[in-house]
Structure formats: structure tokens, C-alpha cells
C-alpha positions in Angstrom: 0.0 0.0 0.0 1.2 3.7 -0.5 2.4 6.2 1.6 -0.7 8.3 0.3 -3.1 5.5 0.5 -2.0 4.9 4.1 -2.5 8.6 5.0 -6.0 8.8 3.4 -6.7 5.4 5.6 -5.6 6.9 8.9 -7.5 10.6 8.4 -10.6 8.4 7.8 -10.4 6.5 10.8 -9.7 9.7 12.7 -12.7 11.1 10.8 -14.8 8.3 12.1 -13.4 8.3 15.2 -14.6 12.1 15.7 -17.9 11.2 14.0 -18.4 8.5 16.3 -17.6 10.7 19.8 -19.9 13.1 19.2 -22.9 10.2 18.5 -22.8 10.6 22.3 -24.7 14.0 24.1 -22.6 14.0 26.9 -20.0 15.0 24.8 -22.2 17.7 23.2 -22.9 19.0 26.2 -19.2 18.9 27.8 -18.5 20.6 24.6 -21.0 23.5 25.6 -20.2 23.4 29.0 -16.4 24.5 27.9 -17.8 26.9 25.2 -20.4 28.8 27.6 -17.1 29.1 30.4 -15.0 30.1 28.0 -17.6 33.2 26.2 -19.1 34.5 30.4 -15.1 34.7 31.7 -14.7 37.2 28.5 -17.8 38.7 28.7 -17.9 39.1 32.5 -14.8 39.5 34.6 -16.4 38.4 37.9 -17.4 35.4 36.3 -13.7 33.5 37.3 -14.0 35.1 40.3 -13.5 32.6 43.7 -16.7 34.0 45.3 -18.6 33.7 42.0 -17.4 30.0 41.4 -18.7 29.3 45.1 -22.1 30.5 44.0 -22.2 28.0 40.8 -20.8 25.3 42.8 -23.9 25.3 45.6 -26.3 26.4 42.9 -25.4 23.6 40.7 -25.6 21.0 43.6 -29.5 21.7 44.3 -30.3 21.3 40.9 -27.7 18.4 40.2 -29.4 16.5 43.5 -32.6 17.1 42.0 -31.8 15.8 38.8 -30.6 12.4 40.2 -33.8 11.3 41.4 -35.2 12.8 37.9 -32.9 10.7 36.3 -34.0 7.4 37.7 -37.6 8.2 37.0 -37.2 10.0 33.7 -34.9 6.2 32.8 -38.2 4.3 33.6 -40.4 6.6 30.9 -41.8 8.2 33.5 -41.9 11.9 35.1 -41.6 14.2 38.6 -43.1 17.6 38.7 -43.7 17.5 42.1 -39.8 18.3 43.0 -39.4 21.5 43.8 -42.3 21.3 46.0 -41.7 18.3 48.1 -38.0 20.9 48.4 -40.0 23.3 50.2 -42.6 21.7 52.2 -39.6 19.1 53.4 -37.1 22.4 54.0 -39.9 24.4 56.1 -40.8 21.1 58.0 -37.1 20.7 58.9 -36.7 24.1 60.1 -40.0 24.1 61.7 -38.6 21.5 63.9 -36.2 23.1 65.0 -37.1 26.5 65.8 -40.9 25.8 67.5 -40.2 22.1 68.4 -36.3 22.7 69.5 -35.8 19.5 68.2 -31.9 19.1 67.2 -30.8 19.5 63.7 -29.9 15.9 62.8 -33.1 14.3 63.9 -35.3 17.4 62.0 -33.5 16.6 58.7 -33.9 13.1 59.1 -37.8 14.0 59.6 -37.5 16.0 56.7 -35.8 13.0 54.5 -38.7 10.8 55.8 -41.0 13.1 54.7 -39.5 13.7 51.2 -39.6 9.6 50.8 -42.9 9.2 51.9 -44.6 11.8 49.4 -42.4 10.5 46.8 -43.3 6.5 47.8 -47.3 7.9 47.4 -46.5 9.0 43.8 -44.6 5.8 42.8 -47.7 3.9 44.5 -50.4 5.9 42.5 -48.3 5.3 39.2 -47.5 2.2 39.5 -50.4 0.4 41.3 -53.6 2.9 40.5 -52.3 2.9 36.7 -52.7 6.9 36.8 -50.4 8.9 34.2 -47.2 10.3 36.0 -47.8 13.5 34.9 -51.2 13.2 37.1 -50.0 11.8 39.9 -47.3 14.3 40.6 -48.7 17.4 39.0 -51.6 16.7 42.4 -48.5 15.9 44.4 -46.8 19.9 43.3 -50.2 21.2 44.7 -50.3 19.1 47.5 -46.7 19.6 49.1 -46.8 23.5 48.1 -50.6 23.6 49.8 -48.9 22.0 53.0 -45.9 23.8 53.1 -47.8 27.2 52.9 -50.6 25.7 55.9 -47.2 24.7 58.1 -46.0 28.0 57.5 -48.9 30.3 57.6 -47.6 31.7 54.1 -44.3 33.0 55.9 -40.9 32.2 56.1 -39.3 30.5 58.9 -36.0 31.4 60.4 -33.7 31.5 63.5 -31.8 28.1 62.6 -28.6 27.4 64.2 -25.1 28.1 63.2 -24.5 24.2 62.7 -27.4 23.7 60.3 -26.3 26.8 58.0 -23.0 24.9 57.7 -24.9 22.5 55.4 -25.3 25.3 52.8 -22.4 27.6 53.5 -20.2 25.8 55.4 -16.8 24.2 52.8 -14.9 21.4 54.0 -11.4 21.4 54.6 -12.1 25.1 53.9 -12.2 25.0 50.8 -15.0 22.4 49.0 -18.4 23.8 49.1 -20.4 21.5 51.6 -23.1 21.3 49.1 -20.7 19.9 46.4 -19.5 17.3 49.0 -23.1 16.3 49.4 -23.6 15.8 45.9 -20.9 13.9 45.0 -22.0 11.4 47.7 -25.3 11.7 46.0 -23.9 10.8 42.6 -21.5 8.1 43.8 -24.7 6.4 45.2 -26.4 6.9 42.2 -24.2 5.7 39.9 -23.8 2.3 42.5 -27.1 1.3 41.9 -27.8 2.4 38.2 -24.9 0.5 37.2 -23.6 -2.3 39.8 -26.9 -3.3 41.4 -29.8 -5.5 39.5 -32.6 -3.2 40.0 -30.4 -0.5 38.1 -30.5 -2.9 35.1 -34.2 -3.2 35.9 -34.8 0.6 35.9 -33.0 0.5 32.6 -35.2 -2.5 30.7 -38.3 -0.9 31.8 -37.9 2.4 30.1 -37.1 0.0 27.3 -39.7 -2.3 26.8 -41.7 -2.5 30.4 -44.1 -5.0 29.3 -41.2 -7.7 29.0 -39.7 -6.8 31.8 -43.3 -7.8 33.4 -43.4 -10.8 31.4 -39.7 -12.1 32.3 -41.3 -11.8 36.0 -39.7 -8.9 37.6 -42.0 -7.0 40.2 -42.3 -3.7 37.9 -44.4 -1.6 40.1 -42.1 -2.2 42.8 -39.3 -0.5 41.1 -41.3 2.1 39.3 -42.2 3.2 43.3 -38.5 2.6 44.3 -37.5 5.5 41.5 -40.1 8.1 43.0 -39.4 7.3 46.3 -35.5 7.9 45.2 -36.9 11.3 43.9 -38.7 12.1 47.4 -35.2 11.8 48.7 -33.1 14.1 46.5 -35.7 16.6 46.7 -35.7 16.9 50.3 -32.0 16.6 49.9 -31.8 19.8 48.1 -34.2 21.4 50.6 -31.9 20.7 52.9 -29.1 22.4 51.2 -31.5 25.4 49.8 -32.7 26.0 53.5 -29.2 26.1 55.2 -28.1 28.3 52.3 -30.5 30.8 53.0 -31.1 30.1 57.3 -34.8 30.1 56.8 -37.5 27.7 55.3 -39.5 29.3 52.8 -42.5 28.5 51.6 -42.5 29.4 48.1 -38.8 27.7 47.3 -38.2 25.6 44.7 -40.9 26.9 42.4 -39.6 26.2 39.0 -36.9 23.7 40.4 -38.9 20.7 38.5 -38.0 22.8 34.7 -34.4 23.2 35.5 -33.9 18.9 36.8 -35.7 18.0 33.7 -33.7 19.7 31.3 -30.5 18.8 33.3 -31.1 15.2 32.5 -32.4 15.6 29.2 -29.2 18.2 28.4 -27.2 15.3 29.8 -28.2 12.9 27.0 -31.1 10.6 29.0 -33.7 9.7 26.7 -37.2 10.8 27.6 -38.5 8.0 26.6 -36.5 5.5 29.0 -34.6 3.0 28.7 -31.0 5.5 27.5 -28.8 7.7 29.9 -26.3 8.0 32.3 -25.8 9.4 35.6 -22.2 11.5 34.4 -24.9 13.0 31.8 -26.9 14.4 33.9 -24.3 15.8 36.3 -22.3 17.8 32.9 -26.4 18.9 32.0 -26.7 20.5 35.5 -23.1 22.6 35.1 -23.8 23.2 32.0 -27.3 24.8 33.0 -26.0 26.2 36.3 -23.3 27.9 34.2 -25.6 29.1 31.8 -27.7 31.0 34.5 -24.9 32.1 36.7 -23.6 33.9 33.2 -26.7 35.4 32.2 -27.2 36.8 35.3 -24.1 38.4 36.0 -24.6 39.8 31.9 -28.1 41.3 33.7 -29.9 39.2 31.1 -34.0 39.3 32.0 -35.2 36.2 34.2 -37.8 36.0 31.7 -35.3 35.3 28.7 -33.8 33.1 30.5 -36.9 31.2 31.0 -37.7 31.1 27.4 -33.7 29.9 26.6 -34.7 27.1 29.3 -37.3 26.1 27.3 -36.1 26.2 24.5 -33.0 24.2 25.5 -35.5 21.3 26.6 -37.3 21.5 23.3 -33.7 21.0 21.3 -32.2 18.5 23.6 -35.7 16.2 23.2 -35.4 16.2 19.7 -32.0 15.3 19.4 -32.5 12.6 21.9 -35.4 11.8 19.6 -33.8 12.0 15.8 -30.4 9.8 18.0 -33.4 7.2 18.8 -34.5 7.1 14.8 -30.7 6.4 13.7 
């Protein structure tokens, strides 16, 4: 073979090679991740800036948390827009423990946990058992937690929290890792156990695939489609948590929204919305990529409202694609 035929061999197999990489979203959206950083440290010089990083870092790990739980139901075809309320009622509940109950800080947050399972355990049990469409079940389940939340709290915020529990959302460790990035490391490391070393994570996989044969091979299907929403009561009340220490009071209007921003998270990150397709590293480059997106905008005093219409419009392009990948 020639010395010319050789070269044209090896730039098509690079060619391929690059063709082939970018058949996967998550490198899409690392791509954009890298492009948006790049384009808001020109554009903005406080956007580098230590503080400023801090801020993406905890912002990024509520809506990262979120998204894990979204991404084990979202996996199984199915759907949670009850997030970013179960985050408020579970974050006012905690705080409400502590400041009118003067119960101590561990044992509120593990009420609050509790909490954020059961409500999510009542979805999976509606979907799953009752048959009723997810988008149902925890569209109710928004109005429910928000309606509770607002009756715990009389409509007002609660505050007067202790200096240990703010450490949760302000506190670093080591001095210098954001507590709320520690947290969702842990969150993802966990994740990523059971998605991809466990059998129900297979499970949670084949359902979004092809549920009926999953029923038929003899797997206990409604038992794992609960297990996923119960798994997204938990990160929601885990980012209550965080959203409450950060800002030393439970509020009963937090997290409205919240729901948007974990959907598009795991849909950025390349999980289909269908089922069956993603992957827990996806979902953590869609969150940065979003929380970067937002931080930048802001600081550029872009209007919230754009920004809401770029959301959307960000969801709308990442389902297609995940869409037209599924017709290849």
C-alpha cells in the first residue's frame, strides 16, 4: 500500500473516530459546558472570580441532587413535577422542627428525608399500582406539598436556625470544598452504585425499554417504578436541605420552577425521555452546563424571563435530538 493510501486510511479513521464521539450527548454538552465558560469569563470579569465560582458550585448541587432522582424516574419513561415542591414543604418542615419544636438539627433533617420519601413513595404507589399517568399523579403531588408547606408555614418564612445547620449550605470542608458539592458527590457516587452495579439499576434500565417484557420475564415492575419516585422524594428533600441552610430560613415558596431546570439537566445530559437510554455522568455535565448558563446570564443582567424562554427552548432541542439519535 502507498504512503498516500495509508494517510488517506488513517485521516478516515480519525474522521470516524470524531464522527463517532460526538454520537454521544454527553460529549455535546461537555463541549458547551467549555464553550459557555469560556464566552461569560470574556464577557464578564467576575465570572472567574472565587466568590462567583462558590455560588455556581452550591447552585449547581441543588439542581444536580434534584436531577438524580429525575434521572431514575425519567430512565423508567416516566416523570416528577412535584420536585421543587416536596424541596419546600420538606425544607420548612425541617426548620419548623427546629425553631418551634427545639428538636436538634440531625433528627429534623432526618424527619424532613422521611418526609420527602414518603410523598415520593405515594406517587410511585399511584403510578404504579392505581395505573394513573405520571404527569397526574405528581402534578396533584406539586399542589399538595406546596398547599402543605404554605398551611405549616402560615404563608411566611421560617427562620432562627442554628449556626451548625447553615453549615450544610455555607459551610466548605477542609475550607475549601463547598459542603453542598460534597453532598452531591455522595449523591452521585450512590447513584451511579445502583444504576450501574446493582440488579434493580438494570431493571430501571429494561423498563424504560420495553416495560411489558420486563413484566413478562417476572420482575415485580411496580415495585421499582415506586423505588424510583421514592429515590426522587429523597433528592428533593435533599436539596431542601441544602436550599434552606443556604438561605437560614424555610420558605414556603422555594423551589418553584426547580422541577423545569432537573428535567432539562437530564435531558441536556443525553437521557432519553422516553427511557430506557442515559447515564448518571450525563446528567451531572447537564446540570453545570445549566447552572453555568444561568450564573452567566445573570451576572450579563440578562432578563429572568429570557432566561426562561432559553430554558425552554433548550429542553425543546435536547428532546429532539435525543429523539432524531433514537430514529438512527
Amino acid at each position: 500500500m502507498s504512503e498516500l493510501n495509508i494517510q488517506k486510511l488513517n485521516y478516515q479513521r480519525k474522521a470516524f473516530n470524531v464522527k463517532e464521539m460526538f454520537k454521544y450527548p454527553e460529549m455535546l454538552t461537555l463541549i458547551g459546558f467549555f464553550v459557555l465558560c469560556t464566552f461569560f469569563s470574556f464577557a464578564s470579569g467576575e465570572f472567574l472570580s472565587s466568590e462567583n465560582v462558590s455560588n455556581i458550585i452550591r447552585q449547581v448541587s441543588i439542581n444536580g441532587i434534584l436531577a438524580v432522582g429525575m434521572t431514575f424516574v425519567i430512565l423508567t419513561g416516566g416523570i416528577d413535577l412535584s420536585v421543587g415542591s416536596v424541596m419546600a414543604f420538606t425544607g420548612t418542615i425541617m426548620v419548623g422542627l427546629m425553631i418551634n419544636n427545639g428538636m436538634p438539627a440531625i433528627a429534623a433533617v432526618l424527619i424532613g428525608i422521611i418526609l420527602g420519601a414518603l410523598l415520593g413513595y405515594i406517587n410511585g404507589l399511584f403510578i404504579s399500582r392505581a395505573r394513573i399517568p405520571a404527569i397526574i399523579v405528581t402534578l396533584a403531588m406539586m399542589e399538595v406539598a406546596r398547599g402543605l408547606a404554605l398551611l405549616y408555614t402560615g404563608g411566611y418564612p421560617l427562620s432562627g436556625v442554628s449556626k451548625s445547620f447553615t453549615f450544610i449550605g455555607r459551610g466548605y470542608l477542609f475550607g475549601v470544598i463547598p459542603m453542598p458539592a460534597v453532598i452531591m458527590i455522595l449523591v452521585f457516587i450512590i447513584a451511579y452504585i445502583i444504576l450501574n452495579h446493582l440488579p434493580i439499576g438494570r431493571y430501571i434500565y429494561a423498563i424504560g425499554g420495553n416495560e411489558e417484557a420486563v413484566r413478562l420475564s417476572g420482575v415485580k415492575v411496580k415495585r421499582i417504578k415506586t423505588f424510583v419516585y421514592l429515590i426522587s422524594g429523597i433528592t428533593a428533600s435533599i436539596s431542601g436541605l441544602i436550599m434552606t441552610s443556604r438561605l437560614a430560613s424555610g420558605q414556603p415558596m422555594a423551589g418553584e420552577g426547580y422541577e423545569l431546570d432537573a428535567i432539562a439537566a437530564v435531558v441536556l445530559g443525553g437521557t432519553s425521555i422516553a427511557g430506557g437510554r442515559g447515564h448518571i455522568f450525563g446528567t451531572i455535565l447537564g446540570a453545570l452546563l445549566l447552572g453555568v448558563l444561568s450564573n452567566g446570564l445573570n451576572l450579563m443582567d440578562v432578563s429572568p424571563y429570557v432566561q426562561r424562554v432559553l430554558k425552554g427552548a433548550i429542553i425543546v432541542g435536547a428532546i429532539y435530538y435525543s429523539s432524531f439519535r433514537q430514529k438512527d
